[in-house]
C-alpha positions in Angstrom: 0.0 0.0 0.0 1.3 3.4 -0.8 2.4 6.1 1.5 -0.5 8.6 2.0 -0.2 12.3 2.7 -2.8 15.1 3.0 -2.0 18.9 2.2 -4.1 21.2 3.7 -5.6 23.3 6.5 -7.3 21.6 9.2 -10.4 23.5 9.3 -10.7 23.5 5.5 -14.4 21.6 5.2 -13.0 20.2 1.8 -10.1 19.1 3.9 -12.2 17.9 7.0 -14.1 16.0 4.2 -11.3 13.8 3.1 -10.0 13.2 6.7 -13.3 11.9 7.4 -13.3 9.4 4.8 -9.6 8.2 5.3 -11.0 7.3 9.0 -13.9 5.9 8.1 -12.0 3.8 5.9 -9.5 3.4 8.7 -6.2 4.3 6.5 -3.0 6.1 8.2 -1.5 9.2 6.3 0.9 12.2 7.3 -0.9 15.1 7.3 0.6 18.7 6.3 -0.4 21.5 7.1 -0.8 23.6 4.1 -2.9 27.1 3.8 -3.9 27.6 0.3 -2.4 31.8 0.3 0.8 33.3 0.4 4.7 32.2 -0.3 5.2 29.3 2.2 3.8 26.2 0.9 5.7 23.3 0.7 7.8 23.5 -3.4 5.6 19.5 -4.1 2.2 21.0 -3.1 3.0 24.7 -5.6 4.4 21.7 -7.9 1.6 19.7 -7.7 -2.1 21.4 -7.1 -2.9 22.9 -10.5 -5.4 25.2 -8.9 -3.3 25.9 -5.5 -6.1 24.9 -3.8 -5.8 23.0 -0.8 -6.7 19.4 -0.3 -4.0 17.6 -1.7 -3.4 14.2 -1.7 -0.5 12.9 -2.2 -0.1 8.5 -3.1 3.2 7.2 -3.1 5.1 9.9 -5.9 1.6 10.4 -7.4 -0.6 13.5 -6.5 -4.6 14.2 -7.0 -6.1 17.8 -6.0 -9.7 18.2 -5.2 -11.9 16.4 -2.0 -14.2 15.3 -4.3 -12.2 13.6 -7.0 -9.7 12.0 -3.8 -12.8 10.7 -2.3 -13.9 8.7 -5.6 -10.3 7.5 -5.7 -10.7 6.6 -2.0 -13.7 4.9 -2.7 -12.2 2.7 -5.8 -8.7 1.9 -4.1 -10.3 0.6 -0.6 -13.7 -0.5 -1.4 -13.6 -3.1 2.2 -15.9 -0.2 3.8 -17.5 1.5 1.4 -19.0 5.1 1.3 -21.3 5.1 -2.0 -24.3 2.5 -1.6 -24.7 -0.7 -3.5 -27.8 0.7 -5.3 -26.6 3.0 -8.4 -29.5 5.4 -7.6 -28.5 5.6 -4.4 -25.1 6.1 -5.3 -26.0 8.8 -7.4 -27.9 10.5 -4.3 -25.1 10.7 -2.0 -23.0 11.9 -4.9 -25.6 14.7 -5.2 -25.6 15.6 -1.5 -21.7 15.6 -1.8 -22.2 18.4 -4.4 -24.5 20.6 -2.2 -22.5 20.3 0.5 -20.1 21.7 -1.7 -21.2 24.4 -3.4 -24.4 25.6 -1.7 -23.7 24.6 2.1 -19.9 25.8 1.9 -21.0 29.1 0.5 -23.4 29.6 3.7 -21.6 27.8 6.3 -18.1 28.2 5.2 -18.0 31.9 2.9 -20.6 33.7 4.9 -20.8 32.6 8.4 -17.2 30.7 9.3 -15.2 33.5 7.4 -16.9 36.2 9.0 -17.7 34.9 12.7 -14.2 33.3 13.3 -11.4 33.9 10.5 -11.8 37.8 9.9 -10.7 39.0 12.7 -8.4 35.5 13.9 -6.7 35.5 9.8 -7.9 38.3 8.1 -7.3 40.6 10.8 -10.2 42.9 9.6 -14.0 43.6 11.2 -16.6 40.5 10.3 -18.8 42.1 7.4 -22.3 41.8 8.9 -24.5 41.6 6.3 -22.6 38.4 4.9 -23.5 36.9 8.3 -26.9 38.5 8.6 -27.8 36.7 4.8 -26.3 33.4 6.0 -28.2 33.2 9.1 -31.9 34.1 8.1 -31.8 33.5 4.5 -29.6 30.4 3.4 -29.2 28.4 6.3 -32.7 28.4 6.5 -33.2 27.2 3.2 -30.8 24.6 3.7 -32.6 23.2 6.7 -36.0 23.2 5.0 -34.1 21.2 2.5 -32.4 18.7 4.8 -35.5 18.5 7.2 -37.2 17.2 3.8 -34.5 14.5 2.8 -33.2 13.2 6.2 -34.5 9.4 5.8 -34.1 8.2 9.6 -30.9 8.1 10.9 -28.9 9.3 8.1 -29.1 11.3 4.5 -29.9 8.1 2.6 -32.0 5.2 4.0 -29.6 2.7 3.3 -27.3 4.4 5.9 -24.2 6.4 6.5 -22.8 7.2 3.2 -20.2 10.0 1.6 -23.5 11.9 1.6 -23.2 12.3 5.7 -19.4 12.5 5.1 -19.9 15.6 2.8 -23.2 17.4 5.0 -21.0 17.0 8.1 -18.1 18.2 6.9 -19.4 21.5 6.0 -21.8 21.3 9.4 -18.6 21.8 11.7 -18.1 25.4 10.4 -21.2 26.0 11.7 -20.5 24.7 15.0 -16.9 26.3 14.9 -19.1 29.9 15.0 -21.8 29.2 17.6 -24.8 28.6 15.3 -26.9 25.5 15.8 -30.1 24.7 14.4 -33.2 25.0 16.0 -34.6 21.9 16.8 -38.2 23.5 17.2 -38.2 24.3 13.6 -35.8 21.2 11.9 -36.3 18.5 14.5 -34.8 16.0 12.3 -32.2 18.0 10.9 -31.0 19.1 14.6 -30.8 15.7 15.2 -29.2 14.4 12.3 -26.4 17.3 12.8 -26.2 16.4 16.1 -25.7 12.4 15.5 -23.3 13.3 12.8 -20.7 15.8 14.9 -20.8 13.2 17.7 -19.5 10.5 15.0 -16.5 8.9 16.2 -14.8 9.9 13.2 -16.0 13.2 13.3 -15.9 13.8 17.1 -12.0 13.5 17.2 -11.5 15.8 14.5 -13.8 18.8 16.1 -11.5 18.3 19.2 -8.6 18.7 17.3 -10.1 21.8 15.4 -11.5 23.6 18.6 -8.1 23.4 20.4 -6.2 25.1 17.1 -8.8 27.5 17.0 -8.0 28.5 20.4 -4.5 28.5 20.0 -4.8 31.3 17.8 -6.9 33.4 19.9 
């Protein structure tokens, strides 16, 4: 088995996406800590992400860029415990929810809430810009629970269980809980639990601890 390591920034949710999976899937890799600005990346990570974006995954003396595109190579290379469903419909569906998380969760949770609540002033070293939090909290985080309360089927995203699709959702869910927002579980009782269930996931669990005592570090 080749030598796995991750590039990237631990509270990246593209990052925290493909930690999860590597510990769901129970595989060991160095991790290095890479932030995706400025002069001081490692020269194989500049050599090596086309995009400079961070994750990174490096396989031996191979190299693949993007969480979503490492997690179908995850997927394929250890398929013991795997993260898409049997069902190709199914399959398809958590691929889907991997996408949302991705695009339309990040940009609430990640652009507009985490960026403005705990990086501009810890990173950025500038005032939060309200209205950026303001949009996130009434307008698209609502919308993304009325979507989520819809689609939870029991326990997880998909009723044939945990899947990349819970992977991908929690992932992006921990910026939320990095900045003191939680959903209301008068309004999304299903979602609130489902969050809840998912950030208390061994193999998230251990990787919130880690995050929260960075975080303070820098403050």
């Amino acid at each position: 088995m080749s030598t796995l390591t991750l590039y990237g920034a631990h509270i990246s949710p593209y990052v925290r996406k493909v930690r999860a999976a590597l510990a769901y899937k129970g595989l060991d890799y160095e991790h290095v800590f890479v932030v995706p600005v400025g002069d001081d990346q490692p020269e194989e990570f500049k050599a090596n992400s086309p995009l400079g974006k961070i994750p990174l995954l490096r396989i031996g003396d191979r190299y693949l860029s993007d969480s979503s595109v490492i997690c179908a190579w995850l997927e394929r290379e250890y398929p013991d415990r795997p993260l898409l469903p049997t069902d190709n419909f199914e399959a398809a569906r958590a691929l889907w929810f991997e996408e949302y998380a991705g695009s339309v969760m990040t940009t609430a949770m990640g652009g507009h809430l985490f960026a403005e609540v705990v990086l501009a002033r810890l990173v950025f070293k500038r005032d939060p810009i309200q209205a950026d939090i303001d949009k996130a909290i009434n307008q698209e985080i609502p919308a993304i629970f009325d979507y989520l309360e819809s689609e939870i089927a029991g326990d997880y995203l998909l009723a044939s269980g945990f899947s990349l699709a819970d992977i991908a959702v929690g992932a992006i869910s921990v910026a939320m809980l990095h900045s003191s927002h939680a959903c209301d579980a008068a309004r999304w009782p299903k979602t609130a639990a489902y969050l809840g269930r998912i950030q208390n996931h061994e193999i998230f669990a251990s990787l919130i601890a880690e995050e929260r005592a960075m975080l303070a570090s820098f403050g």
